[in-house]
C-alpha positions in Angstrom: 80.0 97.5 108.8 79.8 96.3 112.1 81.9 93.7 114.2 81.4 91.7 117.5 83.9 89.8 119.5 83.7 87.8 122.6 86.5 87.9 125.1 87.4 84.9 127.5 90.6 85.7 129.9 92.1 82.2 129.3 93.1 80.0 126.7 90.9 77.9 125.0 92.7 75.5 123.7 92.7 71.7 122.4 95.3 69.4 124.2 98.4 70.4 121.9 102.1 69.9 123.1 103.0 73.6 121.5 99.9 75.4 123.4 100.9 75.8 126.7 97.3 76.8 128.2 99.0 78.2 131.4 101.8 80.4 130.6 103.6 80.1 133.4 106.3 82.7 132.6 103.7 85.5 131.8 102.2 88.0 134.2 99.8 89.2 131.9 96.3 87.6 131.1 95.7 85.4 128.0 92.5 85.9 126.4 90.7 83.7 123.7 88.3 85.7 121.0 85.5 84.4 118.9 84.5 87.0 116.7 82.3 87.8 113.4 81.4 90.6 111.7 80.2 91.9 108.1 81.4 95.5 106.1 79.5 96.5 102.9 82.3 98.7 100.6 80.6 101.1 98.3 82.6 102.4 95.6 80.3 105.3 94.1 79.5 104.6 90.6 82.0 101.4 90.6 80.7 98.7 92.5 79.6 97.4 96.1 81.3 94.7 97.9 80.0 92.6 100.8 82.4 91.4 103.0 81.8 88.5 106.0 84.2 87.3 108.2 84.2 84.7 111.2 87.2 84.0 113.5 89.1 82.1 116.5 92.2 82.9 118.0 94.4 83.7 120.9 96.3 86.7 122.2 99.2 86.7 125.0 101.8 88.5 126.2 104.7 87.6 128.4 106.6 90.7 128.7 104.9 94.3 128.7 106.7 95.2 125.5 105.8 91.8 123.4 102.3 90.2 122.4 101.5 87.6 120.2 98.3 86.7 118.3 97.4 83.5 116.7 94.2 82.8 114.6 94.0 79.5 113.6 90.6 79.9 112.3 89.9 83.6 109.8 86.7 82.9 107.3 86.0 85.6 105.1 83.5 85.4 102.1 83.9 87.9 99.5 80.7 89.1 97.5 80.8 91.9 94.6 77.3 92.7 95.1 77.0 95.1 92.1 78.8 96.6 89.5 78.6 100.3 87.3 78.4 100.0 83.2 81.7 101.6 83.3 82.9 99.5 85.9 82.0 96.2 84.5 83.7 97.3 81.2 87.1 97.8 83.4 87.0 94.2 84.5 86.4 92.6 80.7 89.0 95.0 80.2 91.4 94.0 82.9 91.3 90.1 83.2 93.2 90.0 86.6 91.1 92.6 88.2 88.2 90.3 86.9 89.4 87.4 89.3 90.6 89.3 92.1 86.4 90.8 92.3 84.9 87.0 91.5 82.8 86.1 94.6 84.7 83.7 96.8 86.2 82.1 100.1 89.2 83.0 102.1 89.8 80.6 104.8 93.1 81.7 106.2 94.8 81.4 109.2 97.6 83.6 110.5 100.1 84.5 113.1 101.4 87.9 114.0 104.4 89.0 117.0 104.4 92.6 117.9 107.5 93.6 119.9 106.9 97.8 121.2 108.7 100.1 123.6 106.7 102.9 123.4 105.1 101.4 127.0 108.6 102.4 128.2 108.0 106.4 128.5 111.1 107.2 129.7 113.6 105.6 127.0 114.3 108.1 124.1 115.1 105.7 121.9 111.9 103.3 121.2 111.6 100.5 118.8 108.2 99.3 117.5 108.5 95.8 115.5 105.0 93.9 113.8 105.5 90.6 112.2 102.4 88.4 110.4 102.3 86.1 108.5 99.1 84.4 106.2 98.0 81.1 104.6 94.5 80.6 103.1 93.7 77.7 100.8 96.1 74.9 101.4 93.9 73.0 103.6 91.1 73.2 101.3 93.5 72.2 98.3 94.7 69.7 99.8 91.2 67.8 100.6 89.8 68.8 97.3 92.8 67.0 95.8 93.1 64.2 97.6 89.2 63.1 97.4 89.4 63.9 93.3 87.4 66.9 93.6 85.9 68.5 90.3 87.4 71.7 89.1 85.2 74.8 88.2 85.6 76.0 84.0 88.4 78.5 85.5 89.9 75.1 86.5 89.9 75.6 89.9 88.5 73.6 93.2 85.3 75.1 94.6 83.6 75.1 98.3 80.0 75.1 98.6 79.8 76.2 94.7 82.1 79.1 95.2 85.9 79.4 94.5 88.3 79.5 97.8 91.3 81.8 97.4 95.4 80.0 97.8 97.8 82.4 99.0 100.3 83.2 101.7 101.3 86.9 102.8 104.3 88.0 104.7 103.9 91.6 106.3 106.6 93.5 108.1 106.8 96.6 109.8 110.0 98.9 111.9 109.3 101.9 113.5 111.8 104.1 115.7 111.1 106.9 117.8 114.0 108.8 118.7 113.1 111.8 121.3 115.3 114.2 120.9 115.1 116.3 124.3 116.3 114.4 127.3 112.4 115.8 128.9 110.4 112.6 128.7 107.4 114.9 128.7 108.8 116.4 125.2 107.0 115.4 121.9 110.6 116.8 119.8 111.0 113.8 118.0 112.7 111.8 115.0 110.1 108.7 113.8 111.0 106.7 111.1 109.3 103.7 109.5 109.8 101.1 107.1 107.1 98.9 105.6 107.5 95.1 103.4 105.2 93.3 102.5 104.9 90.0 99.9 101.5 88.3 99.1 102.1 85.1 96.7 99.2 83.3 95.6 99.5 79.8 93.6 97.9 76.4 93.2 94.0 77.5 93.1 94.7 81.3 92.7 96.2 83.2 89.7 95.5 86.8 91.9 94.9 88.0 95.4 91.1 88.9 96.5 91.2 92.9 95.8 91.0 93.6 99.5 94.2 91.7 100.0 96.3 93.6 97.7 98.5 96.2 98.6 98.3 100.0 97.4 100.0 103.4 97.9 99.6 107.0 98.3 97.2 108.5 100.5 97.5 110.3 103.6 98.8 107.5 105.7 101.6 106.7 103.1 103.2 108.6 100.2 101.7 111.6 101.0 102.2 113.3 97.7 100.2 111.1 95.8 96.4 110.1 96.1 95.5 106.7 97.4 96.4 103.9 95.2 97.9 106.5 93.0 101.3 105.1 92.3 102.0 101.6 90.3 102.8 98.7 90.2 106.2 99.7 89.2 106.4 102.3 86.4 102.7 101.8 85.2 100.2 104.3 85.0 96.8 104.4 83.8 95.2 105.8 80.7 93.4 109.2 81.3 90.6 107.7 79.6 90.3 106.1 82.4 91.2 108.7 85.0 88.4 108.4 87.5 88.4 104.6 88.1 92.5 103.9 87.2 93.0 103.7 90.7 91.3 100.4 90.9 93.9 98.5 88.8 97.2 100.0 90.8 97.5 97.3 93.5 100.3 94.5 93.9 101.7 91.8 95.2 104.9 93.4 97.0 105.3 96.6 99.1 108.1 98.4 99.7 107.7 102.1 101.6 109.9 104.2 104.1 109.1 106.9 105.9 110.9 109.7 108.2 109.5 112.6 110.3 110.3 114.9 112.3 107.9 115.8 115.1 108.6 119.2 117.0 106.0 120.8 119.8 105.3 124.5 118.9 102.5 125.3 121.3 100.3 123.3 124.0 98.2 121.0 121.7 100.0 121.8 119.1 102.9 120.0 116.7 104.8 120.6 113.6 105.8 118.1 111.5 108.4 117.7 108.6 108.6 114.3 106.2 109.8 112.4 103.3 108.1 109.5 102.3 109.1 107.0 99.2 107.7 104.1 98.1 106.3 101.6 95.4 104.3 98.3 95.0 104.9 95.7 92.1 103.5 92.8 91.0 105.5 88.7 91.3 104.3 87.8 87.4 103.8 91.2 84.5 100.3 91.9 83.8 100.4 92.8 79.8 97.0 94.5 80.6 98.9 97.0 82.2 101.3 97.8 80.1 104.9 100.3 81.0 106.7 102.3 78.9 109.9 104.3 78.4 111.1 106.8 76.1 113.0 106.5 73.1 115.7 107.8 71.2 113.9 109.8 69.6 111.3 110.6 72.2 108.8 107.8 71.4 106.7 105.9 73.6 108.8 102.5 73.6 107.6 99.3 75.6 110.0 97.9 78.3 107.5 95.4 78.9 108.1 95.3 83.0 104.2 95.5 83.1 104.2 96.3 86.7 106.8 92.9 87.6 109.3 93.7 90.5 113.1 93.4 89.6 116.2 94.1 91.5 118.0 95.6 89.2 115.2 98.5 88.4 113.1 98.7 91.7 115.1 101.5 93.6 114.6 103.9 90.3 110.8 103.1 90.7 110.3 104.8 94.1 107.7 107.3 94.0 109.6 109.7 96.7 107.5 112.9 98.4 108.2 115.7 101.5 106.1 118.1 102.8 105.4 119.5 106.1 102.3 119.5 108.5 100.2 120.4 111.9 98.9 118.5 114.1 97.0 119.5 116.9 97.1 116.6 119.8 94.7 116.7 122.6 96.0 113.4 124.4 93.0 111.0 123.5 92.4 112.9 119.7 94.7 113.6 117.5 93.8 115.8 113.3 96.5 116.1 111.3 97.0 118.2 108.4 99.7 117.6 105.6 101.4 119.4 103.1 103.5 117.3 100.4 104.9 117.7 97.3 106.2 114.7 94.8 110.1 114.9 94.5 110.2 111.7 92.2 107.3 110.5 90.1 108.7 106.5 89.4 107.0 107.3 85.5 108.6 110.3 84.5 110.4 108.7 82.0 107.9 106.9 80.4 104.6 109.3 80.6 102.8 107.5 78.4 99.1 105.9 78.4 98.3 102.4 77.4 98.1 103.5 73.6 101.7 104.5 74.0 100.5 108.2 73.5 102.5 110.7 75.8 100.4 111.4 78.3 101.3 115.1 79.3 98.1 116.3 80.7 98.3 113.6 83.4 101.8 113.7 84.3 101.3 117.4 84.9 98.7 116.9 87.8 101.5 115.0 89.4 103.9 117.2 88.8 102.2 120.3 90.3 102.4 122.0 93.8 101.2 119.2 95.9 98.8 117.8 97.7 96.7 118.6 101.4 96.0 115.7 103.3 93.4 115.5 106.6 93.4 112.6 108.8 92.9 111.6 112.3 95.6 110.3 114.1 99.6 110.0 113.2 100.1 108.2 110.1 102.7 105.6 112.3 
C-alpha cells in the first residue's frame, strides 16, 4: 500500500466555540493533516481486498505526557476485488462473513486521547493510557432517512450505488511499566497491559466491515495461538476447513491482558518471561458458527452460545498462554523471539467441529509444545 499526508503546524479549523484555534495553555505545536492513501490485502488462494481511505483531522498536545487526535473526516471504501473457489464457498457458507466482505463505504469520524509517561525517563513507575472512540454511518442514515431514500434488496440505504457501513467502536488500552532497579538506565522491568474493545453496529449494518473486527493470537497478543486462532467465545472451526477457519474467528468485543517481565542479560540483549490471556465474542450468536459442550455421556451437545458474549461464562472462555523470549535491542531496532505454550484452550470442553463430531486431531495441535513467534519490536 502506500500513504501520503500533509502536515500544517496550526489548526485549521471552522469558526466553532469548542475549537479553540490558539491553544493558549499548550507549549507544543498543533498541527492539522490531510491525508489519503490506498492498501491492496492479498490473502493467498482466499481473496484480495482494496482498501481507500481519505482523511481530516487535528493533533495537539498541552502537556508532554498527553495528546489528543480528532478526525472529523475518515473515508474508507472497501472493495473485495477477487475471491478463490474455496473461498467463495466459505462466504455462501457463512452469511455474516458474506456482509462484512460486500464492497462498501465507511465514513467515520473519531476521536482518540493518549495520556503516556514513558517521556518521563526517570520515574520507575510509568503509565501508558489510549482512548478512541468511532462512529461511521449516522450522518449518512440520517439524510437517507429524512429525504425518503430507497433501500437496496438487503434493505439497506446506499451512497453512490454502494452500501455505507453504521457502527460505533469503543477501544481501550492500560499499560504499566514498573522498572524494577532504581538505575534509570536499567531495562529490569515488570510491563503489563490490558486491552477492551466493543464495536456495535446497527440501523444500516447487521456486521462490521472485516477489517474492523477484532481477532486474537499471534505474536503481538496470545502468543500461544496463531493469529485469529481463538473464538469468538468457545467456537472453533471444522478441520475441513482448517486452512481458511481463521477467517470466520473475529468479533465484536475484545477482552486480552498481558504481563512480562523484561530483564537485561547482556549489552543488546534481553530476556523476557509472559502470560497472556484473552478472548473475543460476538454482541448477537451467529448459528453459523456453532459451540458445543460435552455431555453426560461424552457427546457433542449444543450450548448454543454461538460465539455471543455473557457474563456469567466469559472468564471460563479465556484462551490463557506463557512462554518465555529474547530480544535483542539495538536502540532504534528491536527482533524479538517468543517461546509460548497454551495453559487454557477456552474449547477444551467442547472439542467438537460443526458436525458435532469430536474433533481430536485439531485440539491436539493446540495442545502440543507450543508455538515460536518472530517479530520486530515489543509486542506493547
Amino acid at each position: 500500500g502506500a500513504d501520503a499526508q500533509l502536515q500544517i503546524p496550526r489548526l485549521i479549523t471552522p469558526p466553532l466555540p469548542f475549537l479553540n484555534v490558539r491553544l493558549p495553555n499548550s507549549d507544543f505545536q498543533p498541527r492539522t493533516f490531510i491525508g489519503a492513501g490506498v492498501k491492496r490485502v492479498e490473502r493467498r488462494e482466499a481473496f484480495i481486498q482494496d482498501l481507500f481511505n481519505v482523511n481530516y483531522g487535528y493533533t495537539w498536545k498541552t502537556r508532554v505526557t498527553n495528546e489528543q487526535e480528532l478526525r472529523p473526516i475518515d473515508v474508507q471504501f472497501i472493495r473485495t476485488a477477487d475471491t478463490s473457489r474455496v473461498f467463495s464457498q466459505l462466504l455462501r457458507d457463512r452469511p455474516f462473513l458474506e456482509t462484512s466482505f460486500r464492497q462498501q463505504f465507511v465514513l467515520a469520524s473519531s476521536y482518540r486521547y493518549t495520556y503516556n509517561q514513558q517521556a518521563l525517563e526517570q520515574r520507575r513507575n510509568q503509565i501508558y493510557f489510549s482512548g478512541g472512540v468511532e462512529v461511521a454511518g449516522n450522518l449518512a442514515y440520517l439524510v437517507s432517512s429524512l429525504t425518503n431514500q430507497s433501500r437496496n434488496a438487503e434493505g439497506a440505504y446506499t451512497l453512490f450505488g454502494q452500501e455505507f457501513a453504521q457502527y460505533t467502536k469503543v477501544d481501550l488500552e492500560l499499560r504499566n511499566y514498573f522498572r524494577t532497579s532504581t538505575n534509570p538506565a536499567s531495562g529490569n522491568r515488570l510491563a503489563t497491559r490490558l486491552l477492551l474493545g466493543l464495536g456495535l453496529p446497527y440501523q444500516n449494518s447487521r456486521v462490521l466491515p472485516y477489517l474492523k473486527q477484532y481477532g486474537i493470537g499471534g505474536p503481538n497478543s496470545v502468543r500461544a495461538f496463531p493469529a485469529r486462532g481463538v473464538g469468538p467465545g468457545t467456537y472453533r472451526a471444522p478441520v475441513a476447513t482448517e486452512n481458511s477457519s481463521f477467517y470466520d474467528q473475529v468479533g465484536d468485543l475484545r477482552i486480552e491482558g498481558n504481563v512480562e517481565y523484561r530483564q537485561d542479560l547482556f549489552p543488546y540483549v534481553k530476556g523476557a518471561l509472559f502470560v497472556d490471556a484473552g478472548n473475543i465474542w460476538l454482541v448477537n450468536p451467529d448459528p453459523s458458527r456453532a459451540t458445543y459442550t460435552r455431555g453426560e455421556n461424552g457427546e457433542a451437545v449444543r450450548d448454543f452460545q454461538d460465539g455471543q458474549f455473557q457474563f456469567n461464562t466469559f472468564l471460563r472462555q479465556l484462551a490463557v498462554g506463557a512462554g518465555a523470549g529474547i530480544r535483542v535491542d539495538v536502540q532504534f531496532f528491536v527482533i524479538r523471539f517468543d517461546y509460548a505454550v497454551p495453559l487454557i484452550v477456552p474449547y477444551e470442553e467442547g472439542a467438537f467441529g460443526r458436525d458435532g463430531a469430536p474433533d481430536t486431531e485439531r485440539f491436539s495441535k493446540f495442545t502440543a509444545p507450543g508455538r515460536f513467534n518472530i517479530a520486530i519490536g515489543y509486542p506493547f
